[in-house]
C-alpha positions in Angstrom: -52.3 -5.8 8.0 -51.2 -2.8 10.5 -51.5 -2.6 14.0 -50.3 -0.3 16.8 -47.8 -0.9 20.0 -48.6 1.7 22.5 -45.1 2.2 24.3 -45.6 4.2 27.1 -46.9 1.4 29.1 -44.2 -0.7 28.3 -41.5 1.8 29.0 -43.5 2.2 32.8 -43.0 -1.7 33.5 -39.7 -2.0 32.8 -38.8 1.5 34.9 -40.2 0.2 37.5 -38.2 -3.1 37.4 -41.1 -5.2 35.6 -40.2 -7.4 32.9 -41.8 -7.8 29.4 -40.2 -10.7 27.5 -37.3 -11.1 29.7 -36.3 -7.4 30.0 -35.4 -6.0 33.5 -34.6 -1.8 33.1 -33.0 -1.8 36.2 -30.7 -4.5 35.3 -29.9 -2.6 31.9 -28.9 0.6 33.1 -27.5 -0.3 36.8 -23.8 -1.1 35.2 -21.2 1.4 35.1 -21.1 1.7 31.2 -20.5 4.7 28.6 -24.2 3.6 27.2 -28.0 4.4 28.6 -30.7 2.6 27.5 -33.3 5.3 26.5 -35.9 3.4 25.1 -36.9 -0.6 24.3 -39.6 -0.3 21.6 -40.8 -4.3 21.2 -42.1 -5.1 17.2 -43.0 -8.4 17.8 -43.4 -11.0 20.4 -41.9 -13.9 18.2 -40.0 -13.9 15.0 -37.9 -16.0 12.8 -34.7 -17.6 14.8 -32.6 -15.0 13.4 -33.0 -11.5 11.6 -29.6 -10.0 11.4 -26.8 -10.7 8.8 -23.4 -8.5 8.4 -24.3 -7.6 5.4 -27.7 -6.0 5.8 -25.7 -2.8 6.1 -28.8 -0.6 5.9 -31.6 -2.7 8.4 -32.8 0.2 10.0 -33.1 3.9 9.0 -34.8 7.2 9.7 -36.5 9.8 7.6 -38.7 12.6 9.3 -40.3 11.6 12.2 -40.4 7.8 11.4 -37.8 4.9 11.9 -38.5 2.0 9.7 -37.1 -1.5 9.7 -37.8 -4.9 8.4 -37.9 -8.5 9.5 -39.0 -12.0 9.3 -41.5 -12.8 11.3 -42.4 -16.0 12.8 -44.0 -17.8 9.9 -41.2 -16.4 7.7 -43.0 -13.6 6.2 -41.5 -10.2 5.5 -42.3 -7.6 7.8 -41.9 -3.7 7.1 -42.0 -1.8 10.3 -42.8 2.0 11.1 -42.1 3.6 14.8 -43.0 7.6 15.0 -40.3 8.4 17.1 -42.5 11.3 18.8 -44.5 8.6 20.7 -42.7 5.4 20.4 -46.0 4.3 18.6 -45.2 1.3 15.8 -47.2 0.3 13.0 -46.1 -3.3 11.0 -47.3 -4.4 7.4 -46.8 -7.9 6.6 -46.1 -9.2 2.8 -47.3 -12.4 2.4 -46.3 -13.1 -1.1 -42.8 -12.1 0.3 -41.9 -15.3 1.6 -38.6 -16.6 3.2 -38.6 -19.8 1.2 -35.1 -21.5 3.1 -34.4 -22.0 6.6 -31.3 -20.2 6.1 -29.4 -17.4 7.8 -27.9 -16.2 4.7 -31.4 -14.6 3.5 -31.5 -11.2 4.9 -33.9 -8.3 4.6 -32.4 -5.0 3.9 -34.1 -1.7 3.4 -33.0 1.7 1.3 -34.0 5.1 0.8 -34.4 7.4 -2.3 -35.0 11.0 -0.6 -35.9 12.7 -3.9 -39.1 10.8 -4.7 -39.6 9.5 -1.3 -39.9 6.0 -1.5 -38.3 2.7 0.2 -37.0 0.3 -1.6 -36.4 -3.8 -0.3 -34.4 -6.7 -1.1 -35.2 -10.7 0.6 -34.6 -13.8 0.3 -31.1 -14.9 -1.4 -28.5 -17.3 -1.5 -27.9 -17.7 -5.0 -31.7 -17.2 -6.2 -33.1 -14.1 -8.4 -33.4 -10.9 -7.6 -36.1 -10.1 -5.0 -36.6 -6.2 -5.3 -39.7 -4.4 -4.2 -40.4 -0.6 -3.3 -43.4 1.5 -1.9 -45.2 4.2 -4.0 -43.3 7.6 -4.7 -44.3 9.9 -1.6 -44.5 7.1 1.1 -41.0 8.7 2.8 -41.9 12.6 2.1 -45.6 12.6 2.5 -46.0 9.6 5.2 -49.5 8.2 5.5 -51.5 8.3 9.1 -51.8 4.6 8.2 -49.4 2.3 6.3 -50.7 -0.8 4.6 -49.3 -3.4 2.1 -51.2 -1.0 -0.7 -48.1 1.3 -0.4 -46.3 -0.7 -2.1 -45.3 -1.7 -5.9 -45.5 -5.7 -6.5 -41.9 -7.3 -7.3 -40.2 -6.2 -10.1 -36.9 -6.8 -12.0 -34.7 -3.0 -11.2 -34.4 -3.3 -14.6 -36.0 -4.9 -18.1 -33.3 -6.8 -20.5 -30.7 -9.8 -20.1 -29.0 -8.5 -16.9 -26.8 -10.5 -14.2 -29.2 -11.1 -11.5 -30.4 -14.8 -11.3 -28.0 -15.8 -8.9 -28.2 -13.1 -6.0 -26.3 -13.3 -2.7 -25.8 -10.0 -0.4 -28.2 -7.7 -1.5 -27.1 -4.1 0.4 -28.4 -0.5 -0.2 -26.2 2.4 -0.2 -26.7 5.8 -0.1 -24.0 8.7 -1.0 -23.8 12.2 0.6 -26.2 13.7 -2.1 -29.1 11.4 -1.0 -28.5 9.0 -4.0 -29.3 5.2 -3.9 -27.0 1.9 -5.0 -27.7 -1.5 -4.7 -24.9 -4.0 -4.5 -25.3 -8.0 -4.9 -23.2 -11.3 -5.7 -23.7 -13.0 -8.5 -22.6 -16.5 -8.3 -21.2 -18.5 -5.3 -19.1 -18.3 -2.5 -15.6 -18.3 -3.8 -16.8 -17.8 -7.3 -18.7 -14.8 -7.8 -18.3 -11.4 -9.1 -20.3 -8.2 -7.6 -22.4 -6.1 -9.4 -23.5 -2.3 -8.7 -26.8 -0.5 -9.9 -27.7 3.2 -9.5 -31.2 4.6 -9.1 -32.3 7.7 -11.2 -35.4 9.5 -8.8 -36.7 11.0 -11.3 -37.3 8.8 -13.7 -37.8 6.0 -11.2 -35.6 3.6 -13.1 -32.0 1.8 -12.4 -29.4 1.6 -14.5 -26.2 -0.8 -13.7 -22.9 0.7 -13.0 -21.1 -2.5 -14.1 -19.0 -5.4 -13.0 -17.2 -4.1 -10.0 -15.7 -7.0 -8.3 -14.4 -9.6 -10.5 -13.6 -13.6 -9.7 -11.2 -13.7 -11.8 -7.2 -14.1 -11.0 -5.0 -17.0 -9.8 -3.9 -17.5 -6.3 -1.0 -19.5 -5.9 -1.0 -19.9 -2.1 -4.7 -21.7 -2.3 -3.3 -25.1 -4.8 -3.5 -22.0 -7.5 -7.1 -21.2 -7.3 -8.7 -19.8 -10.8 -11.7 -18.2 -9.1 -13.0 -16.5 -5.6 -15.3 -13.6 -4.5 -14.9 -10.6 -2.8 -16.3 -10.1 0.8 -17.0 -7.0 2.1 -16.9 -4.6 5.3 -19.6 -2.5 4.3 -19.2 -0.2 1.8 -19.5 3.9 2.9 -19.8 7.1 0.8 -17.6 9.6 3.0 -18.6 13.6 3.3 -17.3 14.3 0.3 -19.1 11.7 -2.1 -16.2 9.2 -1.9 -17.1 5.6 -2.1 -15.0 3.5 0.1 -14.6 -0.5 0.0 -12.5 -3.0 1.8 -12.9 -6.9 1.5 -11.0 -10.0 1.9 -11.3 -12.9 -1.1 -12.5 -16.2 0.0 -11.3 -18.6 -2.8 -13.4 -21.6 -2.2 -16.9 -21.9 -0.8 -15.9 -25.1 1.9 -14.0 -23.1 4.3 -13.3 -19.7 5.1 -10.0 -21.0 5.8 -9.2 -20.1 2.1 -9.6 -16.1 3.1 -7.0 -13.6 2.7 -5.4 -10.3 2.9 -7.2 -6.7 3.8 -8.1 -5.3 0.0 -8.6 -1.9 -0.2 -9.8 0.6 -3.3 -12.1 4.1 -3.3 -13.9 5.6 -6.2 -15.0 9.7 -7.0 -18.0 9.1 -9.3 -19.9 6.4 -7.8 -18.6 3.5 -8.3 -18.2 3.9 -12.4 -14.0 3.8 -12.2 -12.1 3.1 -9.1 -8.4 3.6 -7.3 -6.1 1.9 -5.3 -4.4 2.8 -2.1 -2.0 5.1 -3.9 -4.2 6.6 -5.8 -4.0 4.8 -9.5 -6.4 3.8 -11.3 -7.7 0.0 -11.5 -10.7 -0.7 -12.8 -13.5 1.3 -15.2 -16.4 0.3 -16.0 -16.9 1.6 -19.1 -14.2 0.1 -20.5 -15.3 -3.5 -18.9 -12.9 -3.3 -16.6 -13.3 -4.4 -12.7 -11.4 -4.9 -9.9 -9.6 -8.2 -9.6 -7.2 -10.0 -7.8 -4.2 -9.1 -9.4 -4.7 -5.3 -9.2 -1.7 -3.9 -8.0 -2.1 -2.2 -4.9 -5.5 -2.7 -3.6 -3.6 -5.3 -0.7 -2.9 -3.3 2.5 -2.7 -6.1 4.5 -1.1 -9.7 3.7 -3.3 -11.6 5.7 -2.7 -15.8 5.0 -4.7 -18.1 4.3 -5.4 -20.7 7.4 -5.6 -17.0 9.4 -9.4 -17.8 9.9 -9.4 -14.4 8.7 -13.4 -14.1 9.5 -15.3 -12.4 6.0 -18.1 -9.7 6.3 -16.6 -7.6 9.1 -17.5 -3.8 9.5 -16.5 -0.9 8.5 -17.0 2.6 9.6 -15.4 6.2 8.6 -14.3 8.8 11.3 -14.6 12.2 11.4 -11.5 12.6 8.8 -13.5 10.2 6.9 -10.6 7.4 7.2 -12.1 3.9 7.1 -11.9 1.6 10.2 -12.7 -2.1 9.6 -13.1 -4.6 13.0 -13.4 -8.2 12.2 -11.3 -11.6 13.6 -8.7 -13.7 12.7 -5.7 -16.2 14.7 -2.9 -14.5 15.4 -0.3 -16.6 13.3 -1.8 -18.8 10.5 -2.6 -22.4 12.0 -3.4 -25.3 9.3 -6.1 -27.7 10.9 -5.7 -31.5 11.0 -8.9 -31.8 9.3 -10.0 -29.4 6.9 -13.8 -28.3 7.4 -16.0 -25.3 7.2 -15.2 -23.7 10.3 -12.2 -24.2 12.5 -12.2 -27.2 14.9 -12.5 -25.6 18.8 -9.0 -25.2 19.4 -8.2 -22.9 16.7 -11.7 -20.9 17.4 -10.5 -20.4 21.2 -7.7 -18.3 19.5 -9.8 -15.9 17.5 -9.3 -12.3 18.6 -10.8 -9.1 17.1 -8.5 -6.8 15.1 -8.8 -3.3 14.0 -7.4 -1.7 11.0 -7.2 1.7 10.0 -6.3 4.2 7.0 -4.3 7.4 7.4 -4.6 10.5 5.3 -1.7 9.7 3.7 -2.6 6.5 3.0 -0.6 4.8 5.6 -2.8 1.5 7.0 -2.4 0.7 11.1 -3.1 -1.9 13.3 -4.1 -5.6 12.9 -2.8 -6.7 16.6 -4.9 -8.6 18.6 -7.2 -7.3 20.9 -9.1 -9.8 22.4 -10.2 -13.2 22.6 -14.0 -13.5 20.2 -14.9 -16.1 23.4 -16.1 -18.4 20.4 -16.0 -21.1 22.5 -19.4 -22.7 22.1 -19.1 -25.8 20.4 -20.9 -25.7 16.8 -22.0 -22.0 17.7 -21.5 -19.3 15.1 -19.2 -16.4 16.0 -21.2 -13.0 16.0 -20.2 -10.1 13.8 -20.7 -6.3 14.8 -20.4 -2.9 14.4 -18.8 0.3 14.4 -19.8 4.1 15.7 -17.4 6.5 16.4 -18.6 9.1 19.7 -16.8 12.6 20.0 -13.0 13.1 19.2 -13.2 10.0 17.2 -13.4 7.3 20.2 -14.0 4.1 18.2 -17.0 2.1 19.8 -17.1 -1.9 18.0 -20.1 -3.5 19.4 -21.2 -7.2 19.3 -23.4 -10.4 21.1 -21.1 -12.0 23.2 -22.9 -15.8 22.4 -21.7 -17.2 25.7 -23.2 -15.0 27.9 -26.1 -13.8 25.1 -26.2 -10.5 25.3 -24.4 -7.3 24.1 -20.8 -6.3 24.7 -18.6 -3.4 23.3 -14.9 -2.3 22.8 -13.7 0.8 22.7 -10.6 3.0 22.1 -9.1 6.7 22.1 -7.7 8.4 19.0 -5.6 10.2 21.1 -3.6 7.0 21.1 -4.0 5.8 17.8 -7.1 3.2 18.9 -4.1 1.1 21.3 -5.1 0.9 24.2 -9.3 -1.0 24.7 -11.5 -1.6 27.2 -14.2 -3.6 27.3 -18.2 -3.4 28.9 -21.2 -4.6 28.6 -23.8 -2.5 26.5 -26.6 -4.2 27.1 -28.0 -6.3 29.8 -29.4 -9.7 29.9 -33.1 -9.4 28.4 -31.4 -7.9 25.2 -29.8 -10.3 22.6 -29.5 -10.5 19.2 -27.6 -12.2 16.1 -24.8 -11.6 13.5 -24.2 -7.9 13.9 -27.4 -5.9 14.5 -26.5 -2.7 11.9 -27.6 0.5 13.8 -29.6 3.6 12.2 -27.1 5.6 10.4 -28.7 8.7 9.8 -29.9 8.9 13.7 -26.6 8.3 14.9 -25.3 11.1 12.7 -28.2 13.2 13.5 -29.3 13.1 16.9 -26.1 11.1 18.6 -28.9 7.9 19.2 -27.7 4.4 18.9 -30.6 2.6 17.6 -30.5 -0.9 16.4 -32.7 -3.6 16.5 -32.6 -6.7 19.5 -33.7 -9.8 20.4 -36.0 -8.9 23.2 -36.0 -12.1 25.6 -36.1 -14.9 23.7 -38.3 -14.8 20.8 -39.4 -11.5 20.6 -37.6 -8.7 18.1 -37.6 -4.9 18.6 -35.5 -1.5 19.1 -33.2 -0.3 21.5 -32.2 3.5 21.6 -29.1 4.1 23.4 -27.3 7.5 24.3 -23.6 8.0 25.4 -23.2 8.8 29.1 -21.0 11.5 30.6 -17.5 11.0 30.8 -18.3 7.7 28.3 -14.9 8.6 26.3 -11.5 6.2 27.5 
């Protein structure tokens, strides 16, 4: 089913100060901030109770003169969406035999692109279940259609025929290298006891083929009562300009509590993922030779983090214009063992969360990891919200996120010129515009036309996109 959002309208309204699901323009750009709203673009007047996950890494993307994204919408069905960015016009198909089938915010949606035969490819639904993959028809991307409807695109299918690992699927991401190549990247297995696997996607045959066993549980961890298994979470994983895959992660060894997390890991491989190196440059793992990454891989800690650090899993990660990696996520300042041992930390340990930034050097040198600032996680029983990374001119680090107590957007930023020391902190968005666990932004607009686009809660129930553009002067 398609339909069309005239946006023009809309975008009168809230100039004028009139509100559409809770949003007030004037509000939104009044603040002295290095961020303009340009443009609200709703989807949907009511979705699903959440639609963002850390891991979604690509959510929203661009190709041509469409942006498309996906959602659930409010009877849990999967929703592809497609806004001409000429007109702010939007056109939605919904998949009804693509189905959310839990009430649970680890299920994501995520989206990728294969440039050379032009179609998108999905992945829904998991924690722990088979492999939901879908795509649309070769062409969709590179010869769009006036109209989109669900008969653009291919019914489920495996990525591949045969015996492979993909019946227990957490984390489904998309990834694309500098050449315009696709990867998709899963769990398999639980929380701390699963390995990850990586596929590659041939466009002109129109077929996967898996790279291996990446990530392996395997490994024994004294410090956790000597743990025999764990999994890898990661902070994104990025191809830089010159067709390097990088990866950082933390290992969680037990599923109750991400109190058992640990240590900044960090490895990089020159041929797509097929045989990889540490931090100094040796090599650790190949895949031809059944041979991943595991935890005793010498070198591939650049941080020892402890357990009981409430070291939070599934940060960000971004690369700057040297192509170094930056990760932002949280943890307590000095490791702090609870009284009670549960899932999450008890109120008084989560009042001492701060953010933390890390960096790489070109010599391989790895900065930072001091506190910057409280998470204000002090909700009772509320989740702590992820976010993201973009890095504006001369390599000014941005790390946005939804502040939950006041609901809306924040941001952090820093200098280069000081080695990312010294941050201040703003509001990005005003109240109208909320959101989840670290709403992914568009990529390939950011790189292309300097546009931070990512998708918002609009009011309360609604869902759509927010375009954003760096203000004069927005540089610390």
């Amino acid at each position: 089913m398609c339909h069309r959002i005239q946006f023009f309208l809309v975008f009168i309204l809230l100039l004028i100060g009139g509100c559409w699901w809770g949003v007030n323009m004037q509000d939104a750009t009044a603040a002295e901030s290095a961020w303009v709203l340009r443009a609200a673009v709703p989807l949907a007047e009511k979705t699903w109770r959440w639609n963002w996950a850390s891991w979604d890494q690509e959510k929203i993307v661009t190709f041509g003169e469409y942006q498309y994204t996906v959602f659930w919408d409010a009877d849990g069905v999967f929703v592809l969406a497609r806004r001409h960015l000429a007109d702010n016009t939007v056109q939605l198909v919904r998949m009804p035999g693509w189905r959310l089938s839990v009430d649970d915010a680890h299920r994501n949606t995520c989206l990728g692109i294969s440039e050379k035969d032009g179609r998108l490819h999905f992945s829904w639904d998991h924690h722990n279940n088979p492999l939901n993959y879908g795509r649309t028809r070769a062409g969709f991307l590179t010869q769009p259609p006036a109209q989109i409807s669900a008969g653009d695109f291919e019914p489920r299918q495996p990525p591949a025929e045969g015996d492979f690992p993909m019946s227990r699927v957490t984390y489904p991401r998309f990834i694309n290298d500098n050449k315009g190549g696709l990867y998709l990247f899963y769990r398999e297995g639980g929380s701390g006891n699963g390995d990850n696997y990586l596929w590659r996607y041939d466009a002109e045959t129109g077929r996967w083929t898996m790279v291996g066993c990446v990530f392996s549980k395997r490994g024994t961890y004294a410090p956790w009562n000597n743990s025999t298994s764990r999994n890898a979470y990661f902070h994104d994983l990025l191809f830089d300009r010159n067709n390097r895959l990088h990866a950082t992660w933390v290992y969680r060894e037990v599923a109750e509590t991400w109190a058992s997390n640990h240590d900044l890991h960090y490895a990089y491989s020159d041929d797509g993922g097929a045989t990889w190196f540490n931090n100094s440059g040796e090599k650790i793992a190949d895949m031809s030779a059944d041979d991943p990454i595991e935890l005793n891989d010498a070198g591939i800690v650049v941080r020892e983090i402890p357990v009981f650090s409430w070291l939070m899993n599934a940060g960000c990660m971004a690369l700057d214009s040297k192509g170094r990696p930056h990760v932002m996520t949280f943890k307590l300042p000095e490791p702090r063992e609870p009284n009670q041992l549960k899932h999450d930390p008890p109120d008084v340990i989560r009042h001492d969360l701060h953010f933390v930034h890390y960096w790489r050097n070109e010599d391989g040198t790895w900065h930072g990891g001091e506190p910057i600032r409280p998470i204000n996680g002090d909700i009772p029983g509320e989740s702590v919200a992820r976010g993201d990374i973009v890095f504006g001119p001369d390599d000014t680090l941005f790390f946005y996120w939804v502040d939950r107590n006041e609901g809306r957007f924040r941001y952090l930023v820093a200098s280069a010129a000081d080695q990312w020391q010294a941050w201040q902190v703003d509001w990005l968005l005003d109240k109208g515009f909320s959101g989840g666990d670290a709403s992914k932004h568009d990529r390939r607009r950011w790189q292309n036309e300097g546009v931070l686009s990512f998708t918002a809660r609009f009011g309360d129930q609604g869902f759509g996109i927010v375009d954003l553009k760096m203000s004069q002067g927005a540089a610390p």
